[in-house]
TORNU-111275 format. One record per residue (C-alpha): x, y, z. Coordinates in steps of 0.2 Angstrom, whole numbers, padded with zeros to 4 digits, always signed. Example, Ala and Ser with C-alpha at 12.3 -4.5 7.8 and 13.67 -1.06 7.14 Angstrom:
REM TORNU-111275
+0062-0022+0039;+0068-0005+0036;
END
This chain:
REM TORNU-111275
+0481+0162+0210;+0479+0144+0205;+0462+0139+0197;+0465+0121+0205;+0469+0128+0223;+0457+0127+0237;+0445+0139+0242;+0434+0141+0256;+0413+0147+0258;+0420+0165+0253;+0431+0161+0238;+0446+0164+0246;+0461+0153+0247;+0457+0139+0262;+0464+0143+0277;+0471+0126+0284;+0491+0120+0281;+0489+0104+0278;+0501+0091+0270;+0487+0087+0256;+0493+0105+0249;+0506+0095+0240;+0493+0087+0229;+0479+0099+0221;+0462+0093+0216;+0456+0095+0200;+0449+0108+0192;+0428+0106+0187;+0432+0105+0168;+0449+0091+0171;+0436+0082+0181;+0424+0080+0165;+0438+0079+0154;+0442+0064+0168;+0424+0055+0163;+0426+0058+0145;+0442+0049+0144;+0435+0035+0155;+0423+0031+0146;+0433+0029+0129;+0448+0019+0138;+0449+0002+0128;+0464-0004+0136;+0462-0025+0143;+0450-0032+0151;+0454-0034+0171;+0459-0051+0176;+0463-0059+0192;+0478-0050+0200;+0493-0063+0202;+0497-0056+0221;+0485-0051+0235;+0484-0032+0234;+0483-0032+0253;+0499-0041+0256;+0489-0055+0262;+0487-0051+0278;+0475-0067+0284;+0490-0076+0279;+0500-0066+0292;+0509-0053+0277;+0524-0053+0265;+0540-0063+0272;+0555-0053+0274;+0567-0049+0262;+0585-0039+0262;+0575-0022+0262;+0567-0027+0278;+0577-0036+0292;+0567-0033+0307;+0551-0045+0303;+0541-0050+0309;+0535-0030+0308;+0516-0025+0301;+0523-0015+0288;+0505-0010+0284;+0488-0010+0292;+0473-0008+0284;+0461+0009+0293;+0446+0005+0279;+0442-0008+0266;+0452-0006+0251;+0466+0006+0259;+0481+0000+0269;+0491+0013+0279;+0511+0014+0280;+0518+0011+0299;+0531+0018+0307;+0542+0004+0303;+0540+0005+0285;+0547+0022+0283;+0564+0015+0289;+0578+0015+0275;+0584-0004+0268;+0603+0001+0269;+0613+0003+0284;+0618+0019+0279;+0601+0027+0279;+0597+0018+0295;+0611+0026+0304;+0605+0044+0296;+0589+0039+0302;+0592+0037+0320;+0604+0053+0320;+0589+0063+0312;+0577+0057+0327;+0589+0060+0339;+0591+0078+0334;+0573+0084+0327;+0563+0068+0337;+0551+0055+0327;+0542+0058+0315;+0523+0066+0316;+0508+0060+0308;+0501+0071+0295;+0486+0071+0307;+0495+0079+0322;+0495+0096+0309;+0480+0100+0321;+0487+0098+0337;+0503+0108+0333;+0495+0125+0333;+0498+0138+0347;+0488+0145+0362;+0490+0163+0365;+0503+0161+0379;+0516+0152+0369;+0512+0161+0351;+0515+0177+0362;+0535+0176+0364;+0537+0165+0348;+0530+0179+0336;+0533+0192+0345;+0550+0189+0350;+0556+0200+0333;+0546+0212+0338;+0549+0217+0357;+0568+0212+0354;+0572+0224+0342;+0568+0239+0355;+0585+0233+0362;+0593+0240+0345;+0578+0253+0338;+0582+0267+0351;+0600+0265+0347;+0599+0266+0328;+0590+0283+0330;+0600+0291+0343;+0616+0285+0334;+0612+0296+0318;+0606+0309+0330;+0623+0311+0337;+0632+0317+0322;+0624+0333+0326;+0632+0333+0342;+0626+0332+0361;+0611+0346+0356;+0605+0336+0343;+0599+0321+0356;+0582+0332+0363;+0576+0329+0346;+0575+0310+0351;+0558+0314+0363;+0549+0318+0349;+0557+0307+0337;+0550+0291+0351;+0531+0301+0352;+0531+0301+0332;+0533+0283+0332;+0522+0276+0345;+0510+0284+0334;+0517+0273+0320;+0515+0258+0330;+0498+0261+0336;+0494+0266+0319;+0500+0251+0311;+0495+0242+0325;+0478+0242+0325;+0477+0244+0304;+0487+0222+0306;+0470+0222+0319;+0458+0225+0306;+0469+0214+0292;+0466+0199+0304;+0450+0194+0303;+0445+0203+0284;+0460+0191+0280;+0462+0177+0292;+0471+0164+0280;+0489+0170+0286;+0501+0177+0274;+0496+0194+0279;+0503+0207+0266;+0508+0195+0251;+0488+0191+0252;+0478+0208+0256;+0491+0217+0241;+0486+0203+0230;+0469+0202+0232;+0466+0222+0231;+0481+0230+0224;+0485+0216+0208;+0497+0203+0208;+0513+0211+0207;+0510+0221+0220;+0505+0206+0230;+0523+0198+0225;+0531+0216+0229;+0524+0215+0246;+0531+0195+0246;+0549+0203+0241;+0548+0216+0254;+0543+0203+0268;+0557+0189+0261;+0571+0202+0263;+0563+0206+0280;+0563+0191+0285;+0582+0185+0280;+0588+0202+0287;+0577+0200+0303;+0587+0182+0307;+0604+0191+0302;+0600+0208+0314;+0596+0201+0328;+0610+0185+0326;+0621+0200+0327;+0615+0211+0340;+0613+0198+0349;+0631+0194+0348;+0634+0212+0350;+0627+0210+0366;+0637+0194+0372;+0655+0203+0367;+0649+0218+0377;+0648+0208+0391;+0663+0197+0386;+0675+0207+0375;+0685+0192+0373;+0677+0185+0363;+0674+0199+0348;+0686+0190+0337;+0674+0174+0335;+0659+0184+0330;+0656+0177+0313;+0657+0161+0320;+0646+0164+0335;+0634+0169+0323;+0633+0156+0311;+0631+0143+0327;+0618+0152+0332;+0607+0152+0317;+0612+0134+0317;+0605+0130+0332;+0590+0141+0328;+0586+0129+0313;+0589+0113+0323;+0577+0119+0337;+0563+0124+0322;+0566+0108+0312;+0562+0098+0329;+0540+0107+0323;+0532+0122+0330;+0526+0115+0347;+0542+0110+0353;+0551+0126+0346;+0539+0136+0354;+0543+0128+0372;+0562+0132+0368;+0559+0150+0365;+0543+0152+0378;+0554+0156+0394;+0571+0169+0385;+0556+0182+0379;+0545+0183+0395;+0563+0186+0404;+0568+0201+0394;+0551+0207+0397;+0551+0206+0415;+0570+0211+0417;+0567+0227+0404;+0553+0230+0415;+0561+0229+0428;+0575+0243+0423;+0561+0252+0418;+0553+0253+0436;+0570+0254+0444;+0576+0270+0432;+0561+0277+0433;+0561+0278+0452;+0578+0284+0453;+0575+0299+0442;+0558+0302+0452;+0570+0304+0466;+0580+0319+0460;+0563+0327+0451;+0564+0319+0435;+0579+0331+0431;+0589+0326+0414;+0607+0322+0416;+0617+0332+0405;+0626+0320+0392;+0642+0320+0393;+0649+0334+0376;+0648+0325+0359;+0655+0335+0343;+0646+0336+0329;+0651+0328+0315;+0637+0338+0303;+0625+0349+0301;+0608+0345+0308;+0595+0347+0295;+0582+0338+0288;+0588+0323+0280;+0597+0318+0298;+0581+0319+0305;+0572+0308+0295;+0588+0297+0291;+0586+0295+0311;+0567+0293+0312;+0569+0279+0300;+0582+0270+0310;+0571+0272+0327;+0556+0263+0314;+0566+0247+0314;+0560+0243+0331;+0542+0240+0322;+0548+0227+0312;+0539+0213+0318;+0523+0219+0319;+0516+0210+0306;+0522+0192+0309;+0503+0186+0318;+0494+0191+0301;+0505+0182+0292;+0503+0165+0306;+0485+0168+0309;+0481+0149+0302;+0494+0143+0315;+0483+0147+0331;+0472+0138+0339;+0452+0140+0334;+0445+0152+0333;+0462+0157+0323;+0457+0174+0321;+0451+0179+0337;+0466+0172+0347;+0479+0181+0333;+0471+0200+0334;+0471+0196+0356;+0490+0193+0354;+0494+0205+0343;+0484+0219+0354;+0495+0210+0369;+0512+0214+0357;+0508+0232+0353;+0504+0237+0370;+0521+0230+0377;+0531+0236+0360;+0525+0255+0365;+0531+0255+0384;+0547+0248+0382;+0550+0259+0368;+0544+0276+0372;+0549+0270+0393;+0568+0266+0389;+0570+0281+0376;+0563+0291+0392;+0575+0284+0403;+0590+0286+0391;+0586+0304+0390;+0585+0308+0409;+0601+0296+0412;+0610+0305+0400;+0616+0290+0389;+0623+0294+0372;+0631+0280+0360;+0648+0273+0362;+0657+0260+0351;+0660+0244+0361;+0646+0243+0373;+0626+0244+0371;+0616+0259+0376;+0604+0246+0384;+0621+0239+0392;+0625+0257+0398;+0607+0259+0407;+0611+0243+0415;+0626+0248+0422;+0618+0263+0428;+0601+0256+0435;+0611+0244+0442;+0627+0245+0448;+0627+0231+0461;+0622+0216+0463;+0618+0201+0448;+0604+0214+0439;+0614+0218+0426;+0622+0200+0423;+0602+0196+0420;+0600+0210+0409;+0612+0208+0399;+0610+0190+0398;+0591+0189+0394;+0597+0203+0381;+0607+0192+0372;+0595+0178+0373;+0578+0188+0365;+0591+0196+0353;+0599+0176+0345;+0582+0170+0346;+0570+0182+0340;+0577+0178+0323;+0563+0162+0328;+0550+0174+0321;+0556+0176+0304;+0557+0155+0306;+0539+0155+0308;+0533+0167+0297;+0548+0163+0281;+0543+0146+0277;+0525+0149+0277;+0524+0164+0267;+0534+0154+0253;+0521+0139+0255;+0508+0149+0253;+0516+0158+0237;+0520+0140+0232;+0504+0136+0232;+0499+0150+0220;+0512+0144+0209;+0523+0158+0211;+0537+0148+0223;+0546+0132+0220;+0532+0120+0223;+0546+0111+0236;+0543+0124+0249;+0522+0115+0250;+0533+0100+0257;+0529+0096+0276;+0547+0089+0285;+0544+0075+0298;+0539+0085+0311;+0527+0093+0301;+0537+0109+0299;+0540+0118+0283;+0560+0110+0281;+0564+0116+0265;+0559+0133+0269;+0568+0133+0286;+0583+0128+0278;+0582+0141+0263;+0581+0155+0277;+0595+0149+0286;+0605+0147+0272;+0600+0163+0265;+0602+0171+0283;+0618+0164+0287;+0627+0170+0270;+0620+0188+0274;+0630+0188+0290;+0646+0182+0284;+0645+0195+0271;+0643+0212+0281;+0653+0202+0295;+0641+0202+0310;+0640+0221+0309;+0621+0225+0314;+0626+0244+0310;+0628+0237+0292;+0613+0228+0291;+0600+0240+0299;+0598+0251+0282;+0596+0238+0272;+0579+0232+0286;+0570+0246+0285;+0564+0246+0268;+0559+0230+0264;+0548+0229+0279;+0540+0244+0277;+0536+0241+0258;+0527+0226+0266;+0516+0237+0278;+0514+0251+0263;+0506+0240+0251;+0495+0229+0266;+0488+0246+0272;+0484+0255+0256;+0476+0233+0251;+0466+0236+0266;+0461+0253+0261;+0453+0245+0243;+0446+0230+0254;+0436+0242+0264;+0429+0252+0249;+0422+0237+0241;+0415+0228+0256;+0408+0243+0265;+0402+0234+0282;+0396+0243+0297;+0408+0256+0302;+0419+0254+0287;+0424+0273+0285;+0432+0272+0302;+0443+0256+0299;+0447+0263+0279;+0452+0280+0288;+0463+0270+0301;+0472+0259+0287;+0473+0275+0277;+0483+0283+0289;+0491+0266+0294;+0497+0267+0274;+0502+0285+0275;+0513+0284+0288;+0524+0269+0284;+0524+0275+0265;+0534+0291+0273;+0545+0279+0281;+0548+0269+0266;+0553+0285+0255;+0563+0290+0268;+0573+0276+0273;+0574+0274+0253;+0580+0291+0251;+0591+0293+0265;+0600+0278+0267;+0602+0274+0247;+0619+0277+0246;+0623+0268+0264;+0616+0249+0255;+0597+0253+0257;+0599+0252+0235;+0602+0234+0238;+0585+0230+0244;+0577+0244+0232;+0587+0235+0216;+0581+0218+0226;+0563+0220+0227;+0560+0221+0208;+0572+0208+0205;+0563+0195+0214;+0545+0202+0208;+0553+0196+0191;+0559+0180+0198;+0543+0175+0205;+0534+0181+0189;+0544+0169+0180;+0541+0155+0188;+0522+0156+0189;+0524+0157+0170;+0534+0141+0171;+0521+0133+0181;+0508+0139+0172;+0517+0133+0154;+0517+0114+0165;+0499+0116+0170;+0494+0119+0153;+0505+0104+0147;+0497+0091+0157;+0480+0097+0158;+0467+0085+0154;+0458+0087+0139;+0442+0079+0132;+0448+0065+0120;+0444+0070+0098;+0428+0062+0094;+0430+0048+0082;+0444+0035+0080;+0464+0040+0086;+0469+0054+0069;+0486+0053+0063;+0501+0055+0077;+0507+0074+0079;+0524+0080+0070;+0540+0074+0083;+0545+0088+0096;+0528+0095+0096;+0519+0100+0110;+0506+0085+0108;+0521+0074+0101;+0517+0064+0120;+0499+0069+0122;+0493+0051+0121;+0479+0047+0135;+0471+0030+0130;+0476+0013+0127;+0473+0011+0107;+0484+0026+0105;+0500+0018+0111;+0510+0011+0098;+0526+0003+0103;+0542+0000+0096;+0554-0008+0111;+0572-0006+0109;+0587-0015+0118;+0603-0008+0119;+0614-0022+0119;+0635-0020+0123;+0640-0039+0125;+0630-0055+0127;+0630-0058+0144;+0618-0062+0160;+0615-0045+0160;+0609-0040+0141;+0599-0058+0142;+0589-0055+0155;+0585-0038+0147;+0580-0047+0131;+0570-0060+0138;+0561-0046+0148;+0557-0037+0132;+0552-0050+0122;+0540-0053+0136;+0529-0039+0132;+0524-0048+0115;+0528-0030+0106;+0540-0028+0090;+0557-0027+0098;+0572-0021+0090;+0591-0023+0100;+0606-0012+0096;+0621-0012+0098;+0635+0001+0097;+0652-0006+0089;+0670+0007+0090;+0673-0003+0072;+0670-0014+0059;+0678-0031+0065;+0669-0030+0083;+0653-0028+0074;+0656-0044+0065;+0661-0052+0078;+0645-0048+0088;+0634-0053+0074;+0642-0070+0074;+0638-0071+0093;+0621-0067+0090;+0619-0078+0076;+0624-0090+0088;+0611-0087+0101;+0600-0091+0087;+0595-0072+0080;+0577-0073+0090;+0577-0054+0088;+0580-0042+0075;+0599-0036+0077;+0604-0019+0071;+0624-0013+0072;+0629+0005+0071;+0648+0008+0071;+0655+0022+0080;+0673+0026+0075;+0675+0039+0088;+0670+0027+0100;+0658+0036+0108;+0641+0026+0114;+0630+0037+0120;+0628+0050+0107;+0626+0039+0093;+0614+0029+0101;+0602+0044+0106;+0604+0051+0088;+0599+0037+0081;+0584+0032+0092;+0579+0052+0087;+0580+0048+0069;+0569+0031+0073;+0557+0043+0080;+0558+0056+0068;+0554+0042+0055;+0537+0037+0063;+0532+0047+0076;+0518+0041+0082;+0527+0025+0089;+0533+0025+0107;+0550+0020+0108;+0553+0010+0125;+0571+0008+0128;+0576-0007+0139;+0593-0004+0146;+0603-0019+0154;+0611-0014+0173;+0619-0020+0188;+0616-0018+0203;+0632-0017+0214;+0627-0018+0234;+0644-0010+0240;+0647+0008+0234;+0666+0007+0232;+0663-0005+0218;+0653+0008+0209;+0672+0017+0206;+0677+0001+0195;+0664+0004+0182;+0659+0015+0170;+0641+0019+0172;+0638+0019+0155;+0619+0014+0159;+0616+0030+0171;+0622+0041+0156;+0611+0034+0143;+0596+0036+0155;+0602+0052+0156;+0604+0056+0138;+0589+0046+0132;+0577+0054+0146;+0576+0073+0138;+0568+0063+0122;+0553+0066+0116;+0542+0050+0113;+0556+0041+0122;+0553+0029+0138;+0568+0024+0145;+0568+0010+0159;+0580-0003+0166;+0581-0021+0172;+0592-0023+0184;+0606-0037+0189;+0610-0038+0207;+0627-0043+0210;+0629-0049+0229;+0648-0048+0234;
END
């Protein structure tokens, strides 16, 4: 964890997802070194400012200008004395160009939201029940099918194992269930696994758990884009051949609806969830009635041959396909801070609600499968084969399958919840790109967003669309995830033992237990079928994240402030050191300004004039490809009257750039206490198509000059109007 991240009464990490994340406070001991350099800060004496710092706003503000055509516009308003506050209208682009982006990015995702609005875009249990749970209860359209479909290679004997198989795992899910119960309110900051592991089991287990959640996640958006696919070129088998192409529209759309902020995606999803729900429901009542009609007999399946032995690999390799239909389960944990208050009450109430309908759709359609006689058949869905059977006439099984497909493309929304706030809170811990802290305009996490669907997207090109292909590569991830939460909560509850807390560490313990079997046999028996993927993966990105908390960590320490040497400034520090830019007052600065000068025009004046300005020793430069040009130049600036010190360097290769750098290096090699600011000459051109006619040569010195050390490199610019 960051020691300047913010923490709440109980020492933990706060719970609230604002945009402020973006820009930690200071730790206790910056703070003082804060004071300390204050109060030895000699720089001038204030003086009048020559510009009203409030835009003059009792003179009716600033005057238009080419970067603002609609005035007369309040750009700013001040809320309190000594603070103005950007409007709407000042967030518009000054180019045409950005202005028309703007208006296509309003009309797709809608206007931007105030950071304020963060509050009012948390969920109330009714619509963060089908957007979290939409994963969860979707999958059971593809989890009884996983399982039966390795059960058959045993042959049509080996499917009575499947009643069993289904009771096993309702205990898994009530297990795991109520053990994501108990994690809510111990841990009710969101993040669920990546934070309980952390906190109790160490950091890398913590960032294993992140691993195993990330994979879950990319794979949750690219299973169910498929199945769901699946389940349209059931219905439709014309359209099999575009099913790479439906899918990538779909996880298209999926990230346009999510861009557009959490409300409004959850009024997009609310409706396709409920109606899976009621039309399973539905078949459930249906089937069950028709097989209470004829005494609950089974009907025989039809004869299947066996394609190998039953034994006890099969069985497991098939109870850990039937455990994919648990995948899911742990997305409230993870959105707890995104409820309504009180967060952790309404999160455990919604994740009871999901449970419950997780286990009798499950356990009712395997039932049902079993007494219809269903088995698994390429090119149609088992859930499309009860369809058919429950209902043979009438628009049922068009409704069926269509609410199918719906849950099945949009319960990829879950991961789309639960991705890009995982990585803002590993973010904030410094152990994801800081980017992901970054709230879009509508106040959802874009960059995150658009890494999943990236990441998503890619996945399904590569195994084709194929959910077969993709289902043993699910299972482990998720269940590493719920291995390492469970056995965190286990620790939790030996150190804060509160009332009854034997009974909730023996329910996590068994919670931990069971999805650890999983996990070794999913591992295990589906290595050699692309589970070794997500097994080499997992420690892969442990390592990634590892190095880039030590990257942050490096920065931190870098630009940490430090209480100022007692005494006067000592001598500057060697070049390329790490305190070669570690100056932090005033009388420390010593400045040697330098010019880079190519020919005497508008341009290079302007430049000149700016630096002599400053009243600090200037030096100009200029790069000559041979002798006689340098002559020449000298004569020119002889005839400007020599106001500044000249220095040629000839470069017979011709280059610029590089002798130039090298040669301000060796300047600052020579006395490295100075601080070289480098002034460079540039025009503007307005049109871009002009850009093509010139070189650029002052974009590549910034460039080059930049990665300096003791260098500052900036530009006065020359706007040229055609």
């Amino acid at each position: 964890m960051g020691a300047d991240e913010e923490r709440d009464d109980a020492g933990q990490p706060g719970t609230a997802v604002t945009p402020s994340a973006e820009f930690p406070p200071l730790a206790a001991e910056e703070r003082a070194a804060l004071g300390r350099i204050g109060e030895r800060w000699a720089g001038p004496q204030p003086a009048e400012l020559p510009v009203d710092p409030t835009l003059g706003r009792h003179r009716g503000g600033p005057a238009p200008s080419r970067f603002g055509r609609l005035a007369p516009i309040e750009m700013f308003t001040v809320e309190q004395p000594g603070e103005l506050v950007a409007t709407a209208p000042a967030h518009l682009p000054g180019n045409r160009v950005g202005r028309a982006a703007g208006r296509l990015r309003r009309a797709l995702f809608g206007p931007p939201l105030a950071s304020a609005a963060v509050l009012y875009e948390r969920m109330r249990k009714l619509v963060a029940l089908p957007i979290l749970s939409s994963d969860l209860l979707s999958s059971v359209a593809y989890g009884p099918e996983a399982m039966l479909t390795v059960l058959v290679l045993a042959g049509g004997a080996a499917l009575g194992l499947a009643l069993p198989l289904a009771a096993l795992l309702v205990v898994l899910m009530i297990a795991v269930g109520l053990s994501y119960r108990q994690t809510i309110p111990a841990y009710p900051h969101g993040a669920g696994s990546y934070i309980v592991a952390g906190d109790n089991l160490g950091r890398t287990a913590g960032l294993a758990a992140a691993a195993g959640l990330m994979l879950d996640y990319v794979l949750t958006v690219s299973v169910s884009v498929a199945a769901g696919v699946h389940a349209v070129t059931s219905a439709l088998p014309a359209l099999t051949p575009a099913t790479v192409g439906l899918g990538v529209l779909v996880i298209a759309v999926l990230l346009a609806g999510n861009l557009r902020g959490v409300r409004t995606a959850g009024n997009i999803f609310v409706l396709p969830t409920y109606a899976f729900v009621v039309v399973v429901l539905a078949v459930l009542v249906v089937g069950y009635a028709r097989a209470a009609g004829r005494g609950f007999a089974p009907v025989p399946p039809p004869a299947v041959p066996a394609a190998e032995g039953l034994g006890l690999l099969l069985v497991l390799r098939a109870f850990s396909s039937g455990a994919v239909s648990m995948t899911g389960i742990e997305a409230v944990s993870n959105a707890t801070p995104a409820f309504r208050p009180p967060e952790w009450r309404n999160a455990r109430t919604t994740l009871g609600w999901m449970v419950a309908l997780l286990v009798v759709l499950f356990a009712g359609l395997v039932g049902l499968i079993h007494l219809d006689g269903l088995v698994p058949r390429p090119g149609e869905t088992l859930l499309s084969q009860l369809g058919r059977v429950t209902f043979p006439t009438g628009p049922w099984y068009a409704l069926l399958q269509a609410s199918t497909a719906l849950i099945l493309l949009l319960a990829a929304n879950t991961a789309f919840n639960d991705f890009p706030r995982l990585l803002y809170f590993m973010a904030r811990d410094g152990h994801a790109p800081r980017r992901f802290l970054h709230m879009g305009d509508r106040l959802a996490f874009s960059n995150g967003l658009v890494a999943l669907a990236g990441t998503a997207a890619l996945v399904f090109v590569v195994f084709g669309g194929h959910t077969e292909a993709l289902i043993p590569l699910y299972a482990v991830g998720v269940f590493l995830a719920f291995t390492l939460s469970q056995s965190g909560m286990v620790v939790h509850w030996r150190r804060h033992r509160g009332r009854g807390w034997r009974g909730r560490l023996l329910l996590n313990a068994l919670g931990a237990v069971l999805s650890g079997l999983v996990l070794l046999t999913a591992a295990v028996a589906k290595f050699a079928e692309g589970a070794w993927v997500v097994v080499v993966a997992v420690p892969l990105l442990v390592l990634l994240f590892r190095r880039i908390h030590r990257h942050y960590a490096t920065l931190h320490r870098a630009l940490a402030l430090h209480p100022p040497p007692a005494g006067p400034a000592g001598p500057a520090p060697p070049a390329g050191s790490a305190e070669a830019e570690a100056e932090e007052l005033p009388q420390q600065v010593r400045h040697l300004v330098i010019v880079p000068v190519a020919r005497l025009n508008r341009a290079s004046l302007r430049a000149l004039a700016y630096a002599a300005s400053l009243g600090r020793p200037t030096l100009a430069v200029h790069i000559a490809p041979e002798e006689a040009e340098a002559q020449r130049f000298r004569a020119q600036w002889s005839a400007w009257g020599d106001h500044l010190r000249l220095e040629t360097v000839v470069s017979p290769y011709r280059s610029v750039v590089g002798p130039l750098a090298h040669y301000l290096e060796a300047l600052h090699a020579t006395r490295p206490e100075l601080t070289l600011t480098v002034i460079v000459p540039e025009v503007v051109l307005r049109r871009r198509r002009h850009r093509l006619l010139h070189s650029r040569i002052e974009q590549r010195l910034r460039s080059a000059l930049g990665a300096l050390p003791g260098v500052v490199v900036t530009s006065v610019p020359v706007h040229v109007a055609e």
